[in-house]
C-alpha positions as CSV (number, residue, x, y, z in Angstrom):
1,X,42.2,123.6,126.9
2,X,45.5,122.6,128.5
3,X,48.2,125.1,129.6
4,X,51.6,124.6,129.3
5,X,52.0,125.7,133.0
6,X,49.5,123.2,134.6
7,X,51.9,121.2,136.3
8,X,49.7,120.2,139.4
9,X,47.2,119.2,136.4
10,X,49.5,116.4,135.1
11,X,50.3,115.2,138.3
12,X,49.2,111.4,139.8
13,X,49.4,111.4,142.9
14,X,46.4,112.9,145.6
15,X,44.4,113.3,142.4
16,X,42.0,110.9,144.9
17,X,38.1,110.2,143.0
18,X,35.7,109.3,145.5
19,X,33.6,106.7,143.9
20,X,29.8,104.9,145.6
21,X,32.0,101.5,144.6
22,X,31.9,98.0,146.4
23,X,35.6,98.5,145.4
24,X,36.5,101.8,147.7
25,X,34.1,100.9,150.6
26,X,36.9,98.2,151.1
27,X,39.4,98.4,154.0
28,X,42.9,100.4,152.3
29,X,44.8,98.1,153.4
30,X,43.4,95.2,151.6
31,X,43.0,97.8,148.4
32,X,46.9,98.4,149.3
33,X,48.1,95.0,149.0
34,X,45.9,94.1,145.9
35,X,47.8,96.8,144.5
36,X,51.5,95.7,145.9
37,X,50.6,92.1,144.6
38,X,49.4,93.0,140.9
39,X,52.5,95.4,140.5
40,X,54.7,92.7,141.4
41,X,52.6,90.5,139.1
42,X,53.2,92.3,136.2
43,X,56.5,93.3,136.8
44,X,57.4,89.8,137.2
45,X,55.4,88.3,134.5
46,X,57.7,86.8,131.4
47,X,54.4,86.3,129.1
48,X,52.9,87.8,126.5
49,X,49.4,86.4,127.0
50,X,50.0,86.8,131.1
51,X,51.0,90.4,130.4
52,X,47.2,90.8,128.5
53,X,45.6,89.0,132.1
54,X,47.2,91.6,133.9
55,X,45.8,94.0,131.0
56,X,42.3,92.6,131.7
57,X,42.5,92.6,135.0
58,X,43.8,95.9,135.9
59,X,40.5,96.9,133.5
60,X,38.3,95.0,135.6
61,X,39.5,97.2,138.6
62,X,38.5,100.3,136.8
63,X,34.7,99.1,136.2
64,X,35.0,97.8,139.5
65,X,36.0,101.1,141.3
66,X,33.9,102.9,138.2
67,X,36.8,105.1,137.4
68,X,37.6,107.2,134.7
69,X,40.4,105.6,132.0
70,X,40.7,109.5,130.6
71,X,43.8,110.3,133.7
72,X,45.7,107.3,132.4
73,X,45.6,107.9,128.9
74,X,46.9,111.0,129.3
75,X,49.6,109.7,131.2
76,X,50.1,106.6,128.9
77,X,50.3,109.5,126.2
78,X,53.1,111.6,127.9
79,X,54.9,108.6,128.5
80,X,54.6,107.3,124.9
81,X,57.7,108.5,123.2
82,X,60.2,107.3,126.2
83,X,58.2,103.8,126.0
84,X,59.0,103.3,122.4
85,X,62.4,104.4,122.8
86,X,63.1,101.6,125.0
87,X,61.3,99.6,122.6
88,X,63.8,100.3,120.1
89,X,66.8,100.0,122.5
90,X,65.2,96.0,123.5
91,X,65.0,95.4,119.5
92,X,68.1,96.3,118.8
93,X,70.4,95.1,122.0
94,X,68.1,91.7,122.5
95,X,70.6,89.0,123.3
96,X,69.0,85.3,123.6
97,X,70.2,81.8,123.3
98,X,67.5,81.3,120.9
99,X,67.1,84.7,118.9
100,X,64.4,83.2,116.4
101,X,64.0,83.5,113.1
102,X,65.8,86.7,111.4
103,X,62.6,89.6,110.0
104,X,64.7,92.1,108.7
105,X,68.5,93.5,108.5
106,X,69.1,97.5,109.7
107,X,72.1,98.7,109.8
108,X,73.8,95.6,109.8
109,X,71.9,94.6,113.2
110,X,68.9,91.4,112.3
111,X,65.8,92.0,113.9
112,X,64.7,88.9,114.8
113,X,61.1,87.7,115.5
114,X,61.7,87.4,119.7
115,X,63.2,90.8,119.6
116,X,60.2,92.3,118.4
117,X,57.9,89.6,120.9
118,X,60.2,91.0,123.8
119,X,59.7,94.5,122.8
120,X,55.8,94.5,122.3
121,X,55.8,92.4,125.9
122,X,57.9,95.9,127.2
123,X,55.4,98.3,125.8
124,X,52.2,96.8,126.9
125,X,53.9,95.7,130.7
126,X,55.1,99.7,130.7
127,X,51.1,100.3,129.5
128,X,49.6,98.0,131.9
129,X,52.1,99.7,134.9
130,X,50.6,103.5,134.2
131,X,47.0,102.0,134.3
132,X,47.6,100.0,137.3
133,X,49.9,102.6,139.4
134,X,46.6,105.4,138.1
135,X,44.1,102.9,139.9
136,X,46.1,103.0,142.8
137,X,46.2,106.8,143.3
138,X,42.8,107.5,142.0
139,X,41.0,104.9,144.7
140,X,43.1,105.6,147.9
141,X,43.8,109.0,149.0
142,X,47.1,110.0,150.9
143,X,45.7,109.6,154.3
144,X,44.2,106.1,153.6
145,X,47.8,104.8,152.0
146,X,49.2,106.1,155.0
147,X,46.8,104.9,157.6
148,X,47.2,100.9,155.7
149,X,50.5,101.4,156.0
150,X,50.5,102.2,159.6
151,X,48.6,99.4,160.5
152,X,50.2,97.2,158.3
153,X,53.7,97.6,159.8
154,X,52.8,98.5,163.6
155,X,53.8,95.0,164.3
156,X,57.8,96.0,163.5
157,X,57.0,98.3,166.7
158,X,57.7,95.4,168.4
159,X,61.5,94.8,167.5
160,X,62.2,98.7,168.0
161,X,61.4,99.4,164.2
162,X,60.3,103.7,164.3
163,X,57.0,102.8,161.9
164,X,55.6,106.4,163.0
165,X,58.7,108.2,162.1
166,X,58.3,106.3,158.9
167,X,54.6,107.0,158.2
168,X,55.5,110.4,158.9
169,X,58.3,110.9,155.8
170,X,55.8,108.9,153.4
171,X,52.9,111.2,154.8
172,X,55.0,114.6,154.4
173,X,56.4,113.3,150.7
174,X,52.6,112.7,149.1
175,X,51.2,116.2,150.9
176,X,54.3,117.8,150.0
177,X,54.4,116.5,145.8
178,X,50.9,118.7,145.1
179,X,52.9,121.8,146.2
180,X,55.9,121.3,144.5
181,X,54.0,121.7,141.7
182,X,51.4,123.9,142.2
183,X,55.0,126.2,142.9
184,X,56.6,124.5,139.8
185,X,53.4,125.9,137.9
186,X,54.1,130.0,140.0
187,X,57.5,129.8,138.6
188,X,57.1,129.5,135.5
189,X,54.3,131.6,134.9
190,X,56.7,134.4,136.8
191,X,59.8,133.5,134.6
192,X,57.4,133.7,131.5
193,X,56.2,137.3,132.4
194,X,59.6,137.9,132.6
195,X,60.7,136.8,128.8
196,X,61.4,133.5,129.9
197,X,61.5,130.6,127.1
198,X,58.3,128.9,127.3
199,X,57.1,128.9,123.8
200,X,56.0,125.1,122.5
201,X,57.2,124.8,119.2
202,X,57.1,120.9,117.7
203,X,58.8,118.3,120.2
204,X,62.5,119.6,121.1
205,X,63.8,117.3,124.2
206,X,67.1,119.4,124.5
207,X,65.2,122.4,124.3
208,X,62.4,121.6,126.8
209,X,65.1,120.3,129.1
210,X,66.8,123.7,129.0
211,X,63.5,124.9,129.7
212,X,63.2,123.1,132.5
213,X,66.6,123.6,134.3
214,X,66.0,127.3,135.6
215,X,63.2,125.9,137.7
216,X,65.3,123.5,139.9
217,X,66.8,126.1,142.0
218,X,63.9,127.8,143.1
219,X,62.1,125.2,143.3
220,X,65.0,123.3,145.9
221,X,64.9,126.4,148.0
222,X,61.5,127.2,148.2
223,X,60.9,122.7,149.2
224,X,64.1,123.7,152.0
225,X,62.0,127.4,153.5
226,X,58.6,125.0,153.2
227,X,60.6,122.3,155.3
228,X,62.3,124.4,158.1
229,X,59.2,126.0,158.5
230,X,57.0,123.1,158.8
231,X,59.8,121.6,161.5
232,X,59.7,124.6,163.4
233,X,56.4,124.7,163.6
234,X,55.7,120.9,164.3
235,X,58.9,121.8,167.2
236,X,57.0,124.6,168.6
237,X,53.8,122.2,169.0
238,X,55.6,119.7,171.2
239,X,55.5,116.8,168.1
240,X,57.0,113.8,168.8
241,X,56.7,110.7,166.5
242,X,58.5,108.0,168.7
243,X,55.3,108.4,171.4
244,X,52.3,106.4,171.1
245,X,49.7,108.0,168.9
246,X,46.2,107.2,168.2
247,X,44.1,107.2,165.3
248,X,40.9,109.2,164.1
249,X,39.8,105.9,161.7
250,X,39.7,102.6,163.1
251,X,40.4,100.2,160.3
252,X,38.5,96.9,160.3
253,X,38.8,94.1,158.3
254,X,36.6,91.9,157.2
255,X,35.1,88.8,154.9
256,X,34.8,90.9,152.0
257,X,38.1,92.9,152.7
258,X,39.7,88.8,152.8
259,X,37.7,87.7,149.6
260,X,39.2,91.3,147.9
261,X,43.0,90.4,149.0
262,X,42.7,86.8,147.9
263,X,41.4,87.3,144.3
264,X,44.9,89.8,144.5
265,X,47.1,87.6,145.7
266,X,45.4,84.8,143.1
267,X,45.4,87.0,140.1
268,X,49.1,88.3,141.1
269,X,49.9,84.0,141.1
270,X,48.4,83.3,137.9
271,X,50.3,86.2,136.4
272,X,53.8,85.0,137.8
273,X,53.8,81.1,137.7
274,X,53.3,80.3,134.1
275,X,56.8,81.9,134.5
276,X,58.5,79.7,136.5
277,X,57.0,76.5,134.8
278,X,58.6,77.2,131.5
């Protein structure tokens, strides 16, 4: 049974699942770019029918990699009601040289057949985004997203480019979101002891947002006490990003990492050209 507290629970990212897969013995950085090529797919794709490729194809990832669909339903699920709002905002403010043929009349606004098309092609692109962005976090963990992207961009090194002090905010930001929550969750189980407001009773956006508000402060200033003392400490151990560093894993690439990144890069094509032909 859920809590109401279980912040860390309902969070994405490092929720990492190991998997025996063909899919995760792959090199990350091939994983990585499938995954940067199918978001920009989808994102880009002005089809209905491309937006159900993507659909099928982001499915075929999760029987490849044998992961669970259970993590993305939930988050489809909390994401529902702000989906369908802007669903109702695209039917109502769709402006088109060709509108289509008038359904209904509400409030004086027509809701015309390609309003509702360019809604249901919002909701199931927004659907298709949670699964997708899910796949991404449940098959590489934090240290293989950041290892891909060292080696992906250690060639910028070259025009005086500072990819390690990069690597090292992007690696600090994903180790550092777990415990922003797991102290999200402390708060408010401290506050609620206290007589704080935490009651759920029927869905109340105002009220949940009040909820919400008194834990940004301590929440700000225990991230700022975490960060001074993780710099003093990394200052006090003589760290220095701008020097050459090695690495633990030696990435290697090979024919079935390239067969991997070209069925991306194709299905990521075949989801954005119909596009431009039309």
């Amino acid at each position: 049974m859920s809590s109401r507290f279980e912040f860390l629970g309902s969070l994405s990212f490092g929720q990492y699942i190991p998997r025996p897969s063909w899919f995760h013995q792959r090199d990350p950085r091939a994983r990585l770019l499938v995954f940067i090529s199918l978001l920009l797919g989808v994102i880009f794709t002005s089809h209905l029918w491309t937006i159900g490729l993507g659909l099928g194809i982001v499915l075929g990832i999760y029987g490849l990699a044998k992961l669970p669909v259970k993590p993305a339903w939930r988050g489809i699920r909390r994401s529902i009601i702000f989906i369908l709002l802007l669903a109702l905002l695209q039917i109502f403010l769709f402006r088109a040289g060709d509108p289509g043929a008038t359904l209904w009349v509400v409030f004086g606004q027509p809701i015309t057949e390609n309003a509702l098309l360019s809604a249901a092609m919002l909701v199931t692109k927004f659907i298709v985004l949670i699964l997708l962005i899910n796949a991404l976090v449940m098959s590489l963990s934090t240290s293989q997203i950041t290892t891909a992207l060292f080696y992906m961009l250690k060639p910028f090194e070259k025009i005086g480019f500072p990819i390690n002090d990069l690597i090292l905010v992007v690696q600090v930001t994903l180790r550092y979101l777990p415990l922003i929550a797991q102290t999200a969750e402390k708060t408010a189980k401290a506050q609620a002891s206290r007589g704080g407001d935490w009651e759920q009773k029927g869905f109340n956006p105002l009220r949940q947002a009040k909820r919400v508000l008194p834990l940004i402060v301590p929440l700000i200033v225990t991230s700022l006490k975490r960060a001074e003392t993780m710099a003093l400490a990394m200052e006090s151990r003589g760290f220095n990003a701008a020097e050459e560093r090695s690495s633990y894993y030696e990435l290697n690439f090979n024919g079935e990492d390239a067969i991997l990144l070209a069925l991306g890069i194709l299905a990521s094509t075949l989801l954005i050209v119909p596009g431009w032909l039309t």
